[in-house]
PAZAKOL-371850 format. One record per residue (C-alpha): residue number from 1; x, y, z. Coordinates in steps of 0.25 Angstrom, whole numbers. Each point is the difference from the previous one (the first is absolute). Layout:
REM PAZAKOL-371850
NUM/X/Y/Z;
...
//
This chain:
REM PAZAKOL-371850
1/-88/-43/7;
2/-8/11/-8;
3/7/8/-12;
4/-1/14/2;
5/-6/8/-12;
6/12/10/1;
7/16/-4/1;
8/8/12/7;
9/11/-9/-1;
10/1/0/-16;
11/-8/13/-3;
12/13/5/-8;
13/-1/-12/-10;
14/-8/-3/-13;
15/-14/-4/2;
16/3/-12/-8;
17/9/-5/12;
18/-9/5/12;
19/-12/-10/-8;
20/8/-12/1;
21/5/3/15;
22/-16/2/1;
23/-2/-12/-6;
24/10/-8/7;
25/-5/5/13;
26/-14/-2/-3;
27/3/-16/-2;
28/9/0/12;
29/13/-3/-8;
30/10/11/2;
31/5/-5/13;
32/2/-14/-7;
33/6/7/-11;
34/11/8/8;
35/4/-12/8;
36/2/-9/-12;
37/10/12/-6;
38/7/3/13;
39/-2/-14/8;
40/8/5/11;
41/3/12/10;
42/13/5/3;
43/9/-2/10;
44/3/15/7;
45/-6/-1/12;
46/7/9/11;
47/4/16/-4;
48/14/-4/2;
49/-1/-9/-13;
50/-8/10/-8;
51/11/11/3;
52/9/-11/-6;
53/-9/-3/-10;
54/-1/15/-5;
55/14/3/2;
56/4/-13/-10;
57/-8/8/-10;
58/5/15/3;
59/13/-6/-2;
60/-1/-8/-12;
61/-9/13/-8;
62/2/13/9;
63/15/2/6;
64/1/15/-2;
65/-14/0/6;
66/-2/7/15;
67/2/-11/13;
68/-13/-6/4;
69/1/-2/15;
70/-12/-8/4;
71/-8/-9/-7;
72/-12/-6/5;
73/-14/-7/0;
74/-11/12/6;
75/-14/-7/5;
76/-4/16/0;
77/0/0/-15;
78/-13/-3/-5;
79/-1/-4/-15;
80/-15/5/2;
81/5/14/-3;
82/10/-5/-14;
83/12/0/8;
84/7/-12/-2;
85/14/4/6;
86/5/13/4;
87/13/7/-2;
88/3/12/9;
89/12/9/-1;
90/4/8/13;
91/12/12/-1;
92/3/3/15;
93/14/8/4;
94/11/-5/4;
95/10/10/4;
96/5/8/-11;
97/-7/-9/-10;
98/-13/-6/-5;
99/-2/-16/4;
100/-11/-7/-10;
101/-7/-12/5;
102/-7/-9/-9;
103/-9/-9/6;
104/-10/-11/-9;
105/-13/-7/5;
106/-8/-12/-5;
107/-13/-1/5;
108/-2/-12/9;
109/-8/-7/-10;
110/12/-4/-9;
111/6/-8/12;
112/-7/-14/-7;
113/-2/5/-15;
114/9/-7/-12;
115/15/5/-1;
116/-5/10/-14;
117/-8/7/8;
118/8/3/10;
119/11/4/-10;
120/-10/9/-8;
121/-2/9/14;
122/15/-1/3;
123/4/4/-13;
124/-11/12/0;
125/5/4/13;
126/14/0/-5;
127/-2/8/-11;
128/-4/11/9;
129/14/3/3;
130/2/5/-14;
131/-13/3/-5;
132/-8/6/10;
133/-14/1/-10;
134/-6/-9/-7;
135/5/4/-15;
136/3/-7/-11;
137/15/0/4;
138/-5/-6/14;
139/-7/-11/-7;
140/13/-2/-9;
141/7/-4/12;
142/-9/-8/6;
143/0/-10/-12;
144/16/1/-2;
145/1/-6/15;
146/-11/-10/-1;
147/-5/-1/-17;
148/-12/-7/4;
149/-5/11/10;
150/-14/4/-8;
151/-4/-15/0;
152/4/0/14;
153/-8/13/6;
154/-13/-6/-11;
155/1/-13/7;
156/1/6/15;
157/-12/10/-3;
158/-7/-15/-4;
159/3/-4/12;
160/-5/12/8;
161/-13/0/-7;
162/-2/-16/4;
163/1/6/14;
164/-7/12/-2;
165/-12/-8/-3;
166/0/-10/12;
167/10/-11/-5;
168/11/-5/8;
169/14/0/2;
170/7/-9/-9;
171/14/-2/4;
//
């Protein structure tokens, strides 16, 4: 495995954190590193227990919040391009009145990634329904739903660039 020179992943941070992910890299320790923090990967496997999953969340932080009718892991989703889930909103008539459909979807990768992760992007997604850019009102409630979300997104985009530059999955 061979650090790259330039991290696309952690562009937007200080150069102070992009010299130690360099570093860690570089000696081959990141990998190590994120699996001794997160030792184990979560347990949604199927689409059905992701919509579940999200819906727990939407209930517990967003009630007033539009329906989300489906929910589900995309293989077409290609974290290459910095998309890390999607949330699309369609408005379709219906009769004498518009019908909204909410639709959220994690790319594939994220089927065998720690439980943190897997919240972050749900928590992200989620917060679509309210916020639809990303503002500081946006980021407000992303970190009201899940307090730890920065720490979270920093620690996945890690875990991006360990595979960006050849390493393996680790969970």
């Amino acid at each position: 495995m061979t650090a790259p020179t330039d991290l696309p992943y952690l562009r937007a941070y200080a150069p102070a954190l992009q010299a130690q992910a360099h570093a860690l890299l570089a000696q081959g320790q990141l990998g190590a590193l994120l699996q001794r923090k997160y030792p184990e990967g979560h347990a949604v496997r199927s689409d059905k227990a992701l919509y579940d999953y999200a819906q727990e969340f939407k209930a517990r932080h967003l009630r007033n919040a539009g329906t989300v009718n489906k929910v589900l892991f995309d293989s077409k989703i290609h974290v290459v391009r910095h998309a890390l889930g999607l949330h699309t909103h369609r408005t379709r008539v219906q009769g004498g009145r518009l019908a909204a459909r909410h639709e959220i979807r994690v790319a594939a990768l994220f089927k065998q990634t720690p439980d943190e992760f897997l919240r972050m992007i749900v928590v992200h997604e989620l917060a679509h329904l309210r916020e639809k850019d990303h503002g500081k009102a946006f980021y407000q409630l992303c970190t009201h739903m899940e307090p730890q979300y920065h720490q979270f997104e920093f620690d996945l985009r890690l875990y991006l660039t360990h595979l960006d530059a050849g390493g393996e999955l680790l969970w």
